[in-house]
N, C-alpha and C positions, 0 to 999 in steps of 0.2 A: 511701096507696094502699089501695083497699079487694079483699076480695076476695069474689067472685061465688061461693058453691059449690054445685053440684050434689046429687045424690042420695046419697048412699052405700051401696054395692052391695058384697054381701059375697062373695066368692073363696072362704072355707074357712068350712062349717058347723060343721067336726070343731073339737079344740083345736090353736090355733098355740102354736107352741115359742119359736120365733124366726123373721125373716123382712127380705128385705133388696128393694129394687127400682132397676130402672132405665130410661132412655128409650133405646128402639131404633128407632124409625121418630118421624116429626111425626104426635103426636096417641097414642101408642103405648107402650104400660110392661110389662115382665114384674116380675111379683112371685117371688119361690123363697120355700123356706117348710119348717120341720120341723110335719112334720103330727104332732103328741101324739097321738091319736085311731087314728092310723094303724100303730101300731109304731115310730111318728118316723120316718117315711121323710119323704124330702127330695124332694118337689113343686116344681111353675111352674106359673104359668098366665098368658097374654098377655091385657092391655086391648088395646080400641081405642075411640077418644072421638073424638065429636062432640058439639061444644060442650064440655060438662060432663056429657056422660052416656057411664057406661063400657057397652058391652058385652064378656064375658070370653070366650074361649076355654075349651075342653076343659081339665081338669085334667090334669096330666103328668109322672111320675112320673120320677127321674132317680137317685136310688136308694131303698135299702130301709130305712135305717136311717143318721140323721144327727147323732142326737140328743148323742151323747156329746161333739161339739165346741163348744155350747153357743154356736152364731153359724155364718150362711149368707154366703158372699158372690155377689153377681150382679155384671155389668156388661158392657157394651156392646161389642163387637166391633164390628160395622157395621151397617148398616141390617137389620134381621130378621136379627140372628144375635148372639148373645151366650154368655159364659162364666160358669157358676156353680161356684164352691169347697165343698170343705165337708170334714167326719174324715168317715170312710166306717169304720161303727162295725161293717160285717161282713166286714168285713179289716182289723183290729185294730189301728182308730182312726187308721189311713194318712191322709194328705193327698191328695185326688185333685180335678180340675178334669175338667172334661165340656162341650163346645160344643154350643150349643142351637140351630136352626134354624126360622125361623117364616115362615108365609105366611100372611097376615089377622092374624085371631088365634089361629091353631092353629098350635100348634108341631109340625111335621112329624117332626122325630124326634133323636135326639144322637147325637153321634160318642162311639167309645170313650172310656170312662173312662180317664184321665192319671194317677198316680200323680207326684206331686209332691215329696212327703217321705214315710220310710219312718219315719220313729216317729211318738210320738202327736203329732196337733195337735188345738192349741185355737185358739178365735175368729180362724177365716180371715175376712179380706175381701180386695177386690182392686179394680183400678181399671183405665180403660182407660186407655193411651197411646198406640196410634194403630191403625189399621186392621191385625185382626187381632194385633194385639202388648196383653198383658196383663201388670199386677204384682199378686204376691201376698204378704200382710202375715197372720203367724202365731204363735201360740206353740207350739216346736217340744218338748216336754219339759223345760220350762224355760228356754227360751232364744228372744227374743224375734227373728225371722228372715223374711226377704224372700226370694222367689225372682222371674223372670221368665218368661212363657211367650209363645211362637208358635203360631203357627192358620195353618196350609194345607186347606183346605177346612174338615174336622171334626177334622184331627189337628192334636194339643197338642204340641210342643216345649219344656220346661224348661232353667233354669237346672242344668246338671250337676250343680253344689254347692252349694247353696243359702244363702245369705250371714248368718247368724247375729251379730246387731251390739246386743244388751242381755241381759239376764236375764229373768228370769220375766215375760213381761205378757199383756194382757188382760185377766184377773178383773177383776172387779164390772163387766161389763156393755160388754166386749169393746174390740175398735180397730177402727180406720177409715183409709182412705187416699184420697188422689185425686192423680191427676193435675198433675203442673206445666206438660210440655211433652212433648213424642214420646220424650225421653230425660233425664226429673226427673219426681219422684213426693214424695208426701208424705205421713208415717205419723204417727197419733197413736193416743195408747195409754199405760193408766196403768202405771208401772212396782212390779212387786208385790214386788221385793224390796229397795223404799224407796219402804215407807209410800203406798203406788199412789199417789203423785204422778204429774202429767199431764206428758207429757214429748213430744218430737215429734224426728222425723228427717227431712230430705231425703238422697234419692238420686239419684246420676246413674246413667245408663245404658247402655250399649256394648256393642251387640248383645243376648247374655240374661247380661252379668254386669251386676250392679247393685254401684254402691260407696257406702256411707253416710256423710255429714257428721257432725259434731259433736251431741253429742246435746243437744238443750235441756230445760231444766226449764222448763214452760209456768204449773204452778201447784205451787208448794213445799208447799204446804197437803195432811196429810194425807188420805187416803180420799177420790179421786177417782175418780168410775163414771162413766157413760153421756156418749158421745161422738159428734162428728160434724166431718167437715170437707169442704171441697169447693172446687174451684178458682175462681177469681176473672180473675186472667190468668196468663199464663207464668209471672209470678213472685211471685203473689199466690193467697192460700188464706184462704175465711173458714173458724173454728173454733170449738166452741162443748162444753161441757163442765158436767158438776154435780161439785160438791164437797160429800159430803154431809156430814164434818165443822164446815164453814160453813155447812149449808145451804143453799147458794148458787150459781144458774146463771151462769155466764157464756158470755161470746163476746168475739171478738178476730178482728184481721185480722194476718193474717200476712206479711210481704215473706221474697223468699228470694234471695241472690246467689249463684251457683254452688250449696254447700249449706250454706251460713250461711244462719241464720232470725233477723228481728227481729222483736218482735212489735211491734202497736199497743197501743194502752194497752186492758184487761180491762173491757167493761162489764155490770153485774149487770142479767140481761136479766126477773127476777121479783124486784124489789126489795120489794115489798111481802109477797107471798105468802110466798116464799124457796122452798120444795122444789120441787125439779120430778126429773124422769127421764125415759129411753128422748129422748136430744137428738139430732137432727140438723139438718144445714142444707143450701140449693142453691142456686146462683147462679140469679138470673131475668136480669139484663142488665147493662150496664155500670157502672150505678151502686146497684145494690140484689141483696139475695137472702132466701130465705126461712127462716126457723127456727122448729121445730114442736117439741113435746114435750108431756110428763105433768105438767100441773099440779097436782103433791100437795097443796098448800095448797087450793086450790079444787077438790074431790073428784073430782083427778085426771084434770078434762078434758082430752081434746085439743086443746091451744091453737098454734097458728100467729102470728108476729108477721114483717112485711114490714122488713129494715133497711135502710140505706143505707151506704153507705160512698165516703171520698174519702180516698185515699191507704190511711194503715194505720190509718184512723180513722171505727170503726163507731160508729154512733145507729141507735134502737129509732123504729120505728112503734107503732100501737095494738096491743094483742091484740083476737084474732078467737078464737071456740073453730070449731074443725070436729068434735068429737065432743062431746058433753054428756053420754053414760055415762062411767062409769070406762074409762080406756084407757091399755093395756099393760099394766104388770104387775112379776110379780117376777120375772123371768126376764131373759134378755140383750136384742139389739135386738127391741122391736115397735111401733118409731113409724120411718116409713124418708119422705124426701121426695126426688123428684126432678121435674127441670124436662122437659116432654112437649112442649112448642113454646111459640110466642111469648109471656113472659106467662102463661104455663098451669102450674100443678105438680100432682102426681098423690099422695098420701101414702095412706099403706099401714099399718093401724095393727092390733092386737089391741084387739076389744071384750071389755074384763077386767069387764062389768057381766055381760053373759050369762055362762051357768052354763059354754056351751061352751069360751069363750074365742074366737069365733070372727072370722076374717081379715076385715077389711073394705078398703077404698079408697074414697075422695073424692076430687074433681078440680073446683081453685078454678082459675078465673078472674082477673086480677087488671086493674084498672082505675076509676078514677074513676068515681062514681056520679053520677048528673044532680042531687040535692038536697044542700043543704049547709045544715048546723043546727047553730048555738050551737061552732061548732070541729070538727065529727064528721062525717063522710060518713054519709049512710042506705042500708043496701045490705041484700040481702036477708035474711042469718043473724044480722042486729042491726046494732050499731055497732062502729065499731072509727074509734081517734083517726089522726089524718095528723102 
């Protein structure tokens, strides 16, 4: 499957910190974003695309200072409204969530800031589960912890007591959750106080308490960093993860019954290269989805590959690169992908080649090219294998 890309249009001139994104409307992405440049204050700003070409909304400030939690979470509430996470570093490093509101591509304005947990957090993310209803995945002063929230217009509802189910995680370049069903989620996340091994929880849901399954070991292998996962169906999650002790990227499909998780079997998705960083993935359709990252071997482009999956059993497409400078970095998430309508994904990445470090997006296409040569589609940003 090849992919068609566009232009790439940059969002933040200043320097990006970290930076997360998601689909709100068909054709439509908010990026959030810790602005370096800026005092690290925690920005958005809304796409809208046609075809392959973004135009951005106003920049939009949501707080002043985000920087100390080292990872931003976004995600989807409903059509033109969404929820972003973050430590809110000028109220000493609290957890708080903010509902964003958007008409075009201007974000009209946010409802009070939520306060979510009251000691320090590190690397929130958060995921939607259904309209209006959000889960949030954190480390809590050391204690790896979930809460859940509600949205009545612009006001946030939390979990009372926030459900604390591991020890230290996050470090080396954050967690990730998505979605299983209106009431199941699923967190990954390396665990740091053994050896950041990649480890993953399912949760159920029931009202805003959340209860967590049995913890899995994903990758027993020492010094595991940069992470992504995303749903596939109710009971399925592709995952995809670097081990930098191995050097070595992987990905896997994941089944979940109740909150039992089995995996599929691990495949090394840069087998020749080996290092890569800043991993995410996104479902395009029934039978495929997409995985983007920092190809350290290959000086660090941003390379995209299209997989397939049948049952808990994933295969690799060609690499595509979408960036050709160096991209992301040393810092937490700044390669983010999410799917913007049919066939369409939108990635959101840090140009680490400029001096600024500055936020870009791209928005591929995906579909069969009219010419076929020697095994390879010929599509516009080169080749890439089927």
């Amino acid at each position: 499957m090849a992919i068609n890309f566009g232009s790439a249009l940059e969002f933040e001139d200043g320097g990006v910190r970290f930076l997360d994104s998601c689909e709100i409307g068909a054709d439509k992405f908010v990026v959030a974003y810790c602005d370096d440049d800026d005092l690290q204050a925690g920005k958005c700003r809304v796409a809208t695309v046609s075809g392959t070409t973004i135009s951005w909304g106003a920049i939009n400030e949501f707080a002043s200072d985000i920087g100390i939690g080292g990872q931003v979470g976004v995600c989807k509430l409903d059509t033109d409204k969404f929820v972003v996470v973050y430590a809110d570093d000028a109220q000493a490093d609290d957890g708080y969530a903010r509902v964003g509101e958007v008409s075009g591509n201007t974000i009209t304005g946010y409802g009070a800031e939520k306060e979510f947990e009251t000691t320090n957090v590190l690397y929130p993310s958060c995921c939607q589960l259904g309209t209006d209803k959000f889960a949030i995945l954190y480390d809590n002063a050391g204690a790896g912890t979930v809460c859940i929230g509600t949205v009545s217009g612009t006001t946030i509802t939390t979990t009372a007591a926030p459900v604390a189910f591991e020890g230290l995680i996050g470090s080396n370049k954050g967690t990730s959750c998505c979605k299983l069903d209106t009431d199941k989620f699923f967190a990954l996340y390396m665990d740091n106080d053994d050896l950041s091994r990649m480890k993953a929880c399912a949760f159920t849901v029931s009202g805003t308490t959340p209860s967590p399954g049995a913890i899995k070991v994903i990758d027993a292998g020492a010094d595991c960093r940069s992470n992504g996962c995303d749903q596939l169906d109710t009971d399925k999650c592709a995952i995809a993860w670097y081990n930098d002790d191995l050097t070595t990227g992987y990905l896997e499909v994941c089944t979940v019954s109740g909150t039992t998780i089995t995996e599929g079997a691990a495949v090394d998705f840069n087998p020749t290269a080996g290092a890569t960083d800043h991993v995410d993935v996104a479902k395009i359709n029934a039978t495929s989805f997409a995985l983007v990252y920092e190809d350290i071997a290959n000086t660090q482009k941003g390379t995209v590959r299209i997989c397939t999956f049948s049952g808990d059993t994933a295969s690799l497409n060609g690499e595509e690169i979408f960036s050709d400078a160096v991209t992301g970095g040393a810092r937490a998430k700044m390669i983010d992908v999410c799917l913007i309508s049919a066939n369409k994904i939108a990635i959101a990445y840090v140009d680490d080649a400029d001096v600024n470090d500055i936020g870009e997006a791209i928005v591929g296409s995906l579909g069969r090219a009219a010419n076929r040569r020697a095994g390879w589609w010929v599509i516009k940003r080169g080749r890439v294998g089927i």
